[in-house]
N, C-alpha and C positions, 0 to 999 in steps of 0.2 A: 710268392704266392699272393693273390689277388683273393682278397674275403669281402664284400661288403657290410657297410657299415648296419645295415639289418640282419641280417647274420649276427653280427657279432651283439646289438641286441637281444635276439631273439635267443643265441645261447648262452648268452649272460644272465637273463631272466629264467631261460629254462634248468639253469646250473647251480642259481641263487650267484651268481659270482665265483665259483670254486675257478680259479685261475686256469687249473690241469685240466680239468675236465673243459671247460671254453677250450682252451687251447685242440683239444685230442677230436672236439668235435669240429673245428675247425679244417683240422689236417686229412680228418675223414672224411668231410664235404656234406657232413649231415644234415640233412633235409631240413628247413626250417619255414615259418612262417612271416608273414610283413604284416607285424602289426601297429597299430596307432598308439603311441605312446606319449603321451600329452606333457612329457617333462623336456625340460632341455640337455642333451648329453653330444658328446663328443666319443670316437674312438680312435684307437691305435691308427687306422686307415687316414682318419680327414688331417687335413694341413692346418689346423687348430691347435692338433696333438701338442702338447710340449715335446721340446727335444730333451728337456732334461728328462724326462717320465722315460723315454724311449733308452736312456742309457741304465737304467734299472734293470737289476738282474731280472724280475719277474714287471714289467713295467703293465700297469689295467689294461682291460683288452679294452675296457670303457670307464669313461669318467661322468656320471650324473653331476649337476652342479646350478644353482641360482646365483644370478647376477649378471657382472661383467666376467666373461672367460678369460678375455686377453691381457687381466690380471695375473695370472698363470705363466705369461713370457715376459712378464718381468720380474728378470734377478729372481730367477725359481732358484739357481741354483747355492746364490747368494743366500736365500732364505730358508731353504735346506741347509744348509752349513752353518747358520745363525742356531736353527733347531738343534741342528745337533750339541752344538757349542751348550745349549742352554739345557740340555737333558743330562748332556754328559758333567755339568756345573750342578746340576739337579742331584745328582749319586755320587758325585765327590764333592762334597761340601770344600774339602780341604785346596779345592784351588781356586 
């Protein structure tokens, strides 16, 4: 399935982000608008994407973000796994 990257703005903003609903209006082919959105974002569609975000059970249909992006493909997955390491140390003090 081929969605573009306005699209998936424009039902991300019209959704507030509910994941389901982007996705259903997606699969529907829901009519949508191009609008000017003066922030910097990335979605599932451009080659920006992280690959780690894509193996995510429910992975953003879009990502808003300030900075450098290509922060992001480095050792995402590494740094997700450091997270987890440090949450899961966070609710078990005892190890």
């Amino acid at each position: 399935m081929k969605i573009n990257r306005e699209a998936i703005l424009w039902y991300a903003i019209q959704y507030d982000g509910d994941w389901k609903k982007i996705g259903n209006a997606i699969k529907a082919h829901e009519n949508y608008s191009i609008i000017h959105y003066p922030y910097a974002y990335i979605t599932i569609m451009d080659d920006a994407y992280p690959d780690a975000f894509k193996r995510l059970r429910y992975p953003p249909w879009i990502i808003f973000y300030q900075g450098d992006i290509n922060l992001l493909k480095e050792n995402v997955q590494r740094k997700l796994y450091r997270i987890r390491i440090e949450l899961y140390k966070e609710y078990n003090p005892s190890m």
